[in-house]
C-alpha positions in Angstrom: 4.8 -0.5 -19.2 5.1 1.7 -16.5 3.7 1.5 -13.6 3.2 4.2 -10.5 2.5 3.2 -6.9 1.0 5.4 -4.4 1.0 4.2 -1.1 -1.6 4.9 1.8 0.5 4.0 4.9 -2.3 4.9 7.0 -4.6 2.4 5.4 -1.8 -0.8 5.5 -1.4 -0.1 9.2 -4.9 0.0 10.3 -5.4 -3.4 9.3 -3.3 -4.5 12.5 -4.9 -1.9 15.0 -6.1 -4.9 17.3 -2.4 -6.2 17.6 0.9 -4.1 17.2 2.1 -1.8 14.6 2.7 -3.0 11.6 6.3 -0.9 10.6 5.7 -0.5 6.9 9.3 -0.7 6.2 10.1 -3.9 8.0 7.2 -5.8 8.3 6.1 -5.8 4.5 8.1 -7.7 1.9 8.5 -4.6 -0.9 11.0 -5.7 -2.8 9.3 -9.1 -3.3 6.0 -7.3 -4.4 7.8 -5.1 -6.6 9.5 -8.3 -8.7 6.0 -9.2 -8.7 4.9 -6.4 -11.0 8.1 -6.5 -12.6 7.6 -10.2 -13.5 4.3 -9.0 -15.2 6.3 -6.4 -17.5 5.7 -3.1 -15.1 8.7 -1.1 -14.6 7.7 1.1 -11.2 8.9 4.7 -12.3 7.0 6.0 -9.7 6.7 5.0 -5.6 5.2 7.2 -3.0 4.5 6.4 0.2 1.8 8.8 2.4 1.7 8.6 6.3 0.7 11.1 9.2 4.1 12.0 10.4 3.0 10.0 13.9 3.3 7.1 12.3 6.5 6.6 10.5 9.8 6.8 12.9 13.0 8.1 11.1 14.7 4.9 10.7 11.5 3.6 9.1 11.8 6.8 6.8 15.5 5.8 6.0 14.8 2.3 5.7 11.6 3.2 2.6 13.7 5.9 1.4 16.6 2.9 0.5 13.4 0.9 -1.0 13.1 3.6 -3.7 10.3 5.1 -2.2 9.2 8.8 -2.4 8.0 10.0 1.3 4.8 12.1 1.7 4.4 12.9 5.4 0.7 14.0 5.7 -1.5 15.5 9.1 -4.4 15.0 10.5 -6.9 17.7 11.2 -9.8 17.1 13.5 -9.0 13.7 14.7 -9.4 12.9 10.6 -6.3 12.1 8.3 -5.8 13.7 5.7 -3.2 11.1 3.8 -6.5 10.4 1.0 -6.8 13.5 0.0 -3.0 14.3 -0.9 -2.7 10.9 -2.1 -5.5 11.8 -5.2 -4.5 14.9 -6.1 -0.7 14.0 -6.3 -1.6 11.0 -8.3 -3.9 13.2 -10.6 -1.0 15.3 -11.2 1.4 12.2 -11.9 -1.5 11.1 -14.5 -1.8 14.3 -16.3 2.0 15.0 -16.5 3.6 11.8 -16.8 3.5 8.7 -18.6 2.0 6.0 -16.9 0.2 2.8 -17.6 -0.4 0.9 -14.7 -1.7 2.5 -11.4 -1.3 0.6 -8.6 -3.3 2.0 -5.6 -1.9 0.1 -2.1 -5.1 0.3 -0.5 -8.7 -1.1 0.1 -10.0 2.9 0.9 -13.0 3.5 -1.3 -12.3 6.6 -1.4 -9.8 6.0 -4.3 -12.7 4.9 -6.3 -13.0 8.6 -8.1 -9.3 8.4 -8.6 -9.1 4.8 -10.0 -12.0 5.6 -12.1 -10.7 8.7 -13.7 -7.4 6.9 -14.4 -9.1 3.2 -16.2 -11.2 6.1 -18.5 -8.1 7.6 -19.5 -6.9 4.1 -20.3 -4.7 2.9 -17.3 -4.8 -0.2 -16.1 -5.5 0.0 -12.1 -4.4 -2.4 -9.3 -5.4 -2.3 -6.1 -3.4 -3.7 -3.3 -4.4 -4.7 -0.1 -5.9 -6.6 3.0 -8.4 -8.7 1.3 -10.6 -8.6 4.7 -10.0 -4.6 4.6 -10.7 -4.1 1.0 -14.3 -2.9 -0.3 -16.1 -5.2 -1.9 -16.7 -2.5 -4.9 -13.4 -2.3 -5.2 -12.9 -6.0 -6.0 -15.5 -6.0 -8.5 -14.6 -3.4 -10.5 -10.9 -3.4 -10.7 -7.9 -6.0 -10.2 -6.7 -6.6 -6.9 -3.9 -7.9 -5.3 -3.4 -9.3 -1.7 -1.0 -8.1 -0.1 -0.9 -10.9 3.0 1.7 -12.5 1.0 3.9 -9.9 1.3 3.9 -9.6 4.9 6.7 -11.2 6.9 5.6 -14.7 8.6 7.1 -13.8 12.1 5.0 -10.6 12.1 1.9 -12.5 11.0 3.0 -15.3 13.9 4.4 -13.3 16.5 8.1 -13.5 17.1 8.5 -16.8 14.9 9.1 -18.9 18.4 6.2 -21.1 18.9 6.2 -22.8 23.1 5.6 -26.7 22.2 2.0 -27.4 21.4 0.8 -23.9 21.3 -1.4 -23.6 18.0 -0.9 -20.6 15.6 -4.1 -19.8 13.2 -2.4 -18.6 9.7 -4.7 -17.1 7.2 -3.4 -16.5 3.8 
């Protein structure tokens, strides 16, 4: 089967906008979520990553661009981004002109319910990935999701990985 993922960086890294930045090239565990869909018979023929251009530094850039993925630096306008909105109609035009089967959507944005609707009429299985706590409970209801906690590095979700003797560390997974 195979399988396109769109990416909404902006999403990913507001789930950590109480602590520090997520990087989205170092602190998630790609490769290991792509062998997931592999394992599951999806060949990813397709991998785009969308971010205001604020938010990705140039090594990041370098460092997803080695991951296989396609860049799409977005903007905001009026203090509102506008990384949705490219996002759907890219992914529109990879659904009308390409063959694609699974849709994967890395992102709990509601928003992408039009999109993910249009693609499960045409046939295509959909996947959402995401923070569950970030995710719309719609989403969850009407489509498969995947959490993507696993996928995020254990010293990022702990700190630096050094714990000081006694000092307790609250890990949700």
């Amino acid at each position: 089967m195979n399988g396109a993922m769109f990416v909404d960086g902006d999403n990913i890294c507001m789930h950590f906008k109480n602590s520090k930045k997520i990087h989205p090239d170092e602190d998630i565990e790609w490769e290991d979520l792509f062998f997931t869909f592999e394992t599951q018979g999806v060949e990813l023929t397709m991998k785009k990553l969308y971010m205001t251009t604020y938010g990705l530094h140039p090594k990041g850039a370098n460092n997803l661009l080695h991951l296989g993925f396609d860049l799409r630096p977005t903007e905001e306008y009026g203090g509102k981004s506008l990384t949705d909105g490219y996002l759907m109609v890219d992914a529109m035009d990879a659904l009308d002109h390409n063959p694609i089967d699974v849709l994967i959507i890395v992102s709990g944005d509601k928003d992408y319910l039009p999109l993910a609707r249009k693609a499960r009429a045409r046939g295509i299985r959909v996947i959402f990935v995401a923070f569950e706590d970030d995710t719309a409970e719609i989403i969850k209801r009407e489509f498969e999701f995947m959490d993507i906690t696993p996928y995020v590095k254990f010293e990022y979700l702990v700190g630096n990985g050094e714990l000081n003797v006694g000092e307790v560390v609250e890990v949700s997974l």
